[in-house]
N, CA and C atoms as a LAMMPS dump frame, in Angstrom:
ITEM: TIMESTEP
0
ITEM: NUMBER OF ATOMS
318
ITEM: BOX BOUNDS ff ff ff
-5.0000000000000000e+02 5.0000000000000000e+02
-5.0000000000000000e+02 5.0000000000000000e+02
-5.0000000000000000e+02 5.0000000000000000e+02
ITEM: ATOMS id mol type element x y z
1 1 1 N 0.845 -1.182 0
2 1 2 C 0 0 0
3 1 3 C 0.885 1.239 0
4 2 1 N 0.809 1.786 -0.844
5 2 2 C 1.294 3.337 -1.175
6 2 3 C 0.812 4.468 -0.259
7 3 1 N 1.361 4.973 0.794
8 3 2 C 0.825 5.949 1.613
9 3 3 C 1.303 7.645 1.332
10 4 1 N 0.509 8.272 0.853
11 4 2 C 0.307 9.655 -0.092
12 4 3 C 0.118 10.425 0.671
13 5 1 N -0.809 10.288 1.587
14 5 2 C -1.533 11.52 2.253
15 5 3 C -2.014 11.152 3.982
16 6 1 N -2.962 11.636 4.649
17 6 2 C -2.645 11.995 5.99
18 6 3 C -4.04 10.537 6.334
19 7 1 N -5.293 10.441 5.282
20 7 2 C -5.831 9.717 5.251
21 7 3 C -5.266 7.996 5.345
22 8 1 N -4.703 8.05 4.265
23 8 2 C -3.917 6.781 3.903
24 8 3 C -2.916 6.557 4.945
25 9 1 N -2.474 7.259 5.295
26 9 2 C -1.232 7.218 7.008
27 9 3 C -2.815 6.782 8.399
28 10 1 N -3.531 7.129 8.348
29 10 2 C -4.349 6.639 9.437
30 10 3 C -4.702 5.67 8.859
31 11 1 N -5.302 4.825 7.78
32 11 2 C -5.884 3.789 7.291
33 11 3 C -4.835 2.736 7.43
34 12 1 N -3.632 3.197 7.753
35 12 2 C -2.544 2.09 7.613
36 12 3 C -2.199 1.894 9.151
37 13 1 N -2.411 2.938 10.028
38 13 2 C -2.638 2.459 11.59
39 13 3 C -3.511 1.207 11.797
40 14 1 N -4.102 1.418 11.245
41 14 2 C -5.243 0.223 11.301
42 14 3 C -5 -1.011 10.632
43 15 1 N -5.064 -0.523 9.508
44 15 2 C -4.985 -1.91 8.811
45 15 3 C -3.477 -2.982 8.785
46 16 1 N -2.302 -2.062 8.391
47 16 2 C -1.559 -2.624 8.399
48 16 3 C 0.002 -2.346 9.197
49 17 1 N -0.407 -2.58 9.967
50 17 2 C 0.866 -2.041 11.181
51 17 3 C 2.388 -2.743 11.298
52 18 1 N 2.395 -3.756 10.332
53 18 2 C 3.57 -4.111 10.243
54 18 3 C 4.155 -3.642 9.172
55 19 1 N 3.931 -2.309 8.255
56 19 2 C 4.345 -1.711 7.673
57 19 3 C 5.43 -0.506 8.153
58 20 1 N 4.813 -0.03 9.822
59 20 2 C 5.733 0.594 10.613
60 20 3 C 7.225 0.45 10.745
61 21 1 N 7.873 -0.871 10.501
62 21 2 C 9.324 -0.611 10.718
63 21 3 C 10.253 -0.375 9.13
64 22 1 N 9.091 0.188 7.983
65 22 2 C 9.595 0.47 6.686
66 22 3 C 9.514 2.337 6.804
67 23 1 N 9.158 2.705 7.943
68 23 2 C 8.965 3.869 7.536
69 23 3 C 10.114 4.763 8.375
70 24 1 N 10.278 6.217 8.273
71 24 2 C 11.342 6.659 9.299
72 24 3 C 11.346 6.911 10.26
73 25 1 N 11.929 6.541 11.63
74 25 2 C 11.855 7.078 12.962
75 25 3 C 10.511 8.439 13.415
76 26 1 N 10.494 9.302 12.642
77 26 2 C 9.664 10.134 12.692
78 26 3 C 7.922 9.602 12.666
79 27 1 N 8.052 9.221 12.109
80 27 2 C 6.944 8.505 11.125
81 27 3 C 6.535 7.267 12.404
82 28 1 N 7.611 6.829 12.2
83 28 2 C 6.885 5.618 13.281
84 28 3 C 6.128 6.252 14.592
85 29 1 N 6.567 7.417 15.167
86 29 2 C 6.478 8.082 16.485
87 29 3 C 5.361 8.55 16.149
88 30 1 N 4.779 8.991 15.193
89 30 2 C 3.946 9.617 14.632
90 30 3 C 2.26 8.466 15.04
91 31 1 N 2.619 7.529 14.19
92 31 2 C 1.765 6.233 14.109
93 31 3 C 1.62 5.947 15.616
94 32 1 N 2.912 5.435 16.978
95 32 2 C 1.772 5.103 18.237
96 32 3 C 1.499 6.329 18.76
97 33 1 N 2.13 7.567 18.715
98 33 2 C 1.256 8.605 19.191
99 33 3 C -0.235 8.507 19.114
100 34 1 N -0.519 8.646 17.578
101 34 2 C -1.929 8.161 17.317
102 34 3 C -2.699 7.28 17.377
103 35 1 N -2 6.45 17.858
104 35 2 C -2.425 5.114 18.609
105 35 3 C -2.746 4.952 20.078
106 36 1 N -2.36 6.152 20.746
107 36 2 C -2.468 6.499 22.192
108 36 3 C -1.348 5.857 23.027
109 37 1 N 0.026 5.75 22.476
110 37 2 C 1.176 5.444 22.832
111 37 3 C 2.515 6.266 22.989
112 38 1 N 1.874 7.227 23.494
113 38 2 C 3.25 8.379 24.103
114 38 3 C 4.429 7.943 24.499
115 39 1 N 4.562 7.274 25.363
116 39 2 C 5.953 6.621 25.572
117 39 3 C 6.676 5.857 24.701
118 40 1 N 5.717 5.447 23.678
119 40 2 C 6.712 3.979 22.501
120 40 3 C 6.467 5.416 21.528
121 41 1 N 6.085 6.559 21.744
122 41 2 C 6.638 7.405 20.566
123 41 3 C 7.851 8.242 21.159
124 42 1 N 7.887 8.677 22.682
125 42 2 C 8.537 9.182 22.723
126 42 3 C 10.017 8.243 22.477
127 43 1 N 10.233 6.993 22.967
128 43 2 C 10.72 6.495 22.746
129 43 3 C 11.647 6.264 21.772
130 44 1 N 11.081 6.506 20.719
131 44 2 C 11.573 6.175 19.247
132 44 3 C 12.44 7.75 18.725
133 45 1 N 11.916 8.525 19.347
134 45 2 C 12.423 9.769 18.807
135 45 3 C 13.797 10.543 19.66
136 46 1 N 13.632 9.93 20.941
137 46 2 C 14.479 10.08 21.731
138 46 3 C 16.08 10.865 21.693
139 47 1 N 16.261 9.468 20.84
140 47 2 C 17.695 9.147 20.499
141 47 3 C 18.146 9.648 19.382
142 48 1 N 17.05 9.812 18.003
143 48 2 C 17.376 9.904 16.723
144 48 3 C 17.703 11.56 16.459
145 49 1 N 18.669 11.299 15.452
146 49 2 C 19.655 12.411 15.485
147 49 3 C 18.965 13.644 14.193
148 50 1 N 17.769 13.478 13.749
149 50 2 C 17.59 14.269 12.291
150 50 3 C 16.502 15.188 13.02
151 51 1 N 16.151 16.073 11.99
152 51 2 C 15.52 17.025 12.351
153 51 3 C 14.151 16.796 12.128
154 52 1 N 13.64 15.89 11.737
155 52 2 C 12.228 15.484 11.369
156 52 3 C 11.516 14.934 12.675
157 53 1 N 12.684 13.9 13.43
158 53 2 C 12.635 13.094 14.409
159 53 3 C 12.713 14.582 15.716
160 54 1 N 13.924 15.618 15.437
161 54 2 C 13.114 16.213 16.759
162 54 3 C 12.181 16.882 16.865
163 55 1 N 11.113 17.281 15.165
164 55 2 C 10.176 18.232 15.089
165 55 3 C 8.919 17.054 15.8
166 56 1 N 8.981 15.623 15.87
167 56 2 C 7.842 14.718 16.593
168 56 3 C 8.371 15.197 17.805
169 57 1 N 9.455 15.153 18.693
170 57 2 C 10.002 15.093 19.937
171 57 3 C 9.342 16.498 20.671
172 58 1 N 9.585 17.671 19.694
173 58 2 C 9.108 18.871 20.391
174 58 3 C 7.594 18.791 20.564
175 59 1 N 6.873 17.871 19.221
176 59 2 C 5.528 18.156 19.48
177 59 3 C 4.87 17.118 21.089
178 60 1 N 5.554 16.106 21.303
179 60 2 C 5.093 15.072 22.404
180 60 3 C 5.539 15.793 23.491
181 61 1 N 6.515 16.864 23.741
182 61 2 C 6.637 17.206 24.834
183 61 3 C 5.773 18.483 24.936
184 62 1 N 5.481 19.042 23.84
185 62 2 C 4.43 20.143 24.089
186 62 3 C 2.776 19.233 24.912
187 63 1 N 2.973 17.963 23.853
188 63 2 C 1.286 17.544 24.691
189 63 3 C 1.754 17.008 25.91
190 64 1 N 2.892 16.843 26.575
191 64 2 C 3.419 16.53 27.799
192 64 3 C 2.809 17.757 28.867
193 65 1 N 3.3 18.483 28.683
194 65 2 C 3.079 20.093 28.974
195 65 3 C 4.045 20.692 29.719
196 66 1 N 5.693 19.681 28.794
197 66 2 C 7.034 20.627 29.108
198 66 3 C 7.5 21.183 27.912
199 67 1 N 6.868 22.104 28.066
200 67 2 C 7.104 23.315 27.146
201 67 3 C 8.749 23.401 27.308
202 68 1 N 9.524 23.272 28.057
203 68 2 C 11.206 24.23 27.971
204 68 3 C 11.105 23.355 27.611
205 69 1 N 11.64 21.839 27.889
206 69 2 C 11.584 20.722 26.928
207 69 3 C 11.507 20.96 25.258
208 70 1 N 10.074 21.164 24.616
209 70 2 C 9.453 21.413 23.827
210 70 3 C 10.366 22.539 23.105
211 71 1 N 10.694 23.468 23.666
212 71 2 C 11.295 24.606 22.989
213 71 3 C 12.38 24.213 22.464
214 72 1 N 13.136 23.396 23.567
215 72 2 C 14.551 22.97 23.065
216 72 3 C 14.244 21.92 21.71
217 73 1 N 13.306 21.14 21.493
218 73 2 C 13.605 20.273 20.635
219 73 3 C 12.558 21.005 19.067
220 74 1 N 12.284 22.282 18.921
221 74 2 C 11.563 23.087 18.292
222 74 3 C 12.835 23.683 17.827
223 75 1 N 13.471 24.119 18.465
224 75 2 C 15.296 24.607 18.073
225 75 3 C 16.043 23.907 16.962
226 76 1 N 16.039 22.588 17.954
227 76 2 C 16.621 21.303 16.873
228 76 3 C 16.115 21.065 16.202
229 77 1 N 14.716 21.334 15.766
230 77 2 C 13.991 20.749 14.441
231 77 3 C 14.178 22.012 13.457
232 78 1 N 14.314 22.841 13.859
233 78 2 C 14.367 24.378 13.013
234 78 3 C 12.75 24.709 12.184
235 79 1 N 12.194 24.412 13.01
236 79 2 C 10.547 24.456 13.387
237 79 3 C 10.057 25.424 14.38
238 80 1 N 8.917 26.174 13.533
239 80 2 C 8.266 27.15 14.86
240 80 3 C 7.73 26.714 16.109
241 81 1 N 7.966 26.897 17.229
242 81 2 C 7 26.67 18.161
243 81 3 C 5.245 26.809 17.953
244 82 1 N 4.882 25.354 17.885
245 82 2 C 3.266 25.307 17.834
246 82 3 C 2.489 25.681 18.749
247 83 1 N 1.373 26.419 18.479
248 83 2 C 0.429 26.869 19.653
249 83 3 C -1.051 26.623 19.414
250 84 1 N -1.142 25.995 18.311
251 84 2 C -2.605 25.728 18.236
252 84 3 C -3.167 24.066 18.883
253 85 1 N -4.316 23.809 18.436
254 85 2 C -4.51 22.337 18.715
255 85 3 C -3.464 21.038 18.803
256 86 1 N -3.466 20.32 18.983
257 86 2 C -2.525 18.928 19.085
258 86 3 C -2.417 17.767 18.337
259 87 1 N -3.992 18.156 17.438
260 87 2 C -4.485 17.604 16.234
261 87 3 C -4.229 18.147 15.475
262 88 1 N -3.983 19.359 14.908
263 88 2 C -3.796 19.921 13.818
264 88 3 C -2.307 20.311 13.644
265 89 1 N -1.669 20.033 15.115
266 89 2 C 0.165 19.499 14.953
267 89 3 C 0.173 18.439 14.202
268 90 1 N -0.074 17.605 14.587
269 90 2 C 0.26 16.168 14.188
270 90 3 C -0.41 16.439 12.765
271 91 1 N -1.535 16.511 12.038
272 91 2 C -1.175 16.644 11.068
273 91 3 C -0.944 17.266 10.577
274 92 1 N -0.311 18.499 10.465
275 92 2 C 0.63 19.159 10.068
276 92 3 C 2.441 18.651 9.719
277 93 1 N 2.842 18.268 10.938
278 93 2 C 3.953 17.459 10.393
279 93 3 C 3.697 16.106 9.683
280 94 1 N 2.441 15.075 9.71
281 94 2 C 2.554 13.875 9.286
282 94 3 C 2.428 14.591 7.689
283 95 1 N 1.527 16.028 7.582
284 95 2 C 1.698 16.337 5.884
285 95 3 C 2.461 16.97 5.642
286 96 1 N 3.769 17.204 6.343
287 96 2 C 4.853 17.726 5.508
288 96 3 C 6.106 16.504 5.489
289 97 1 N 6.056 15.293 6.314
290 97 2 C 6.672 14.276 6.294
291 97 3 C 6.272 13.161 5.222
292 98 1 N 4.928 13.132 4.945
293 98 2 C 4.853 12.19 3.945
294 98 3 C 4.885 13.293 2.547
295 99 1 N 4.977 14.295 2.504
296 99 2 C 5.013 15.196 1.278
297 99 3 C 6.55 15.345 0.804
298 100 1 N 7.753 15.099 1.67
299 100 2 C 8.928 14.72 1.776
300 100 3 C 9.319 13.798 0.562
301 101 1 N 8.463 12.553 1.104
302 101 2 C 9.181 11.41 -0.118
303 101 3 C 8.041 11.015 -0.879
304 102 1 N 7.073 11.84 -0.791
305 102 2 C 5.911 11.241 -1.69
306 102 3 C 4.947 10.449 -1.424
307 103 1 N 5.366 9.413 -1.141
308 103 2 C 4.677 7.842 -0.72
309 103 3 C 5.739 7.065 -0.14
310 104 1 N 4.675 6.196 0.77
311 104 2 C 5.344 5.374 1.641
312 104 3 C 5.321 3.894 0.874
313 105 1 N 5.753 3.013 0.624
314 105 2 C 5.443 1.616 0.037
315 105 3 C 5.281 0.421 0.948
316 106 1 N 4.469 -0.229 1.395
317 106 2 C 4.715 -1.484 2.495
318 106 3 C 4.839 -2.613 1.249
């Protein structure tokens, strides 16, 4: 399954979840966030060294509600600090991450 857009990235939470370890660190964090898995997202983003991976990191610590946290990893992503909803973060970066490479392939 070819994943294009923000639809097709939730349809693949569902349907096919062993497609998750084809996609990038970012991406994966992205997927159990939305799965209601904060810790196996923060998890994943933790460590990883790119800037995609700390623009997820700043957004989980904003819904944490450590903002200095948050700021620092808004720095490292070279990303504005978000202030609106928590839903309309997330997709916001999941549509500029899958707009990146186009499509995802499982």
């Amino acid at each position: 399954m070819a994943i294009v857009n923000i639809e097709e990235f939730e349809l693949l939470i569902e349907k096919q979840p062993s497609c998750l370890q084809t996609m990038p660190k970012a991406m994966q964090a992205l997927w159990y966030d939305n799965k209601g898995d904060w810790h196996q997202a923060h998890e994943i983003v933790q460590n990883a060294n790119d800037a995609d991976s700390a623009w997820v990191h700043a957004y989980l610590h904003r819904q944490e509600g450590d903002l200095n946290n948050a700021r620092y990893w808004y720095r490292r992503s070279h990303q504005p600090e978000f202030s609106g909803e928590f839903r309309q973060e997330w997709e916001q970066i999941a549509s500029v991450l899958l707009n990146k490479v186009h499509s995802y392939g499982c």
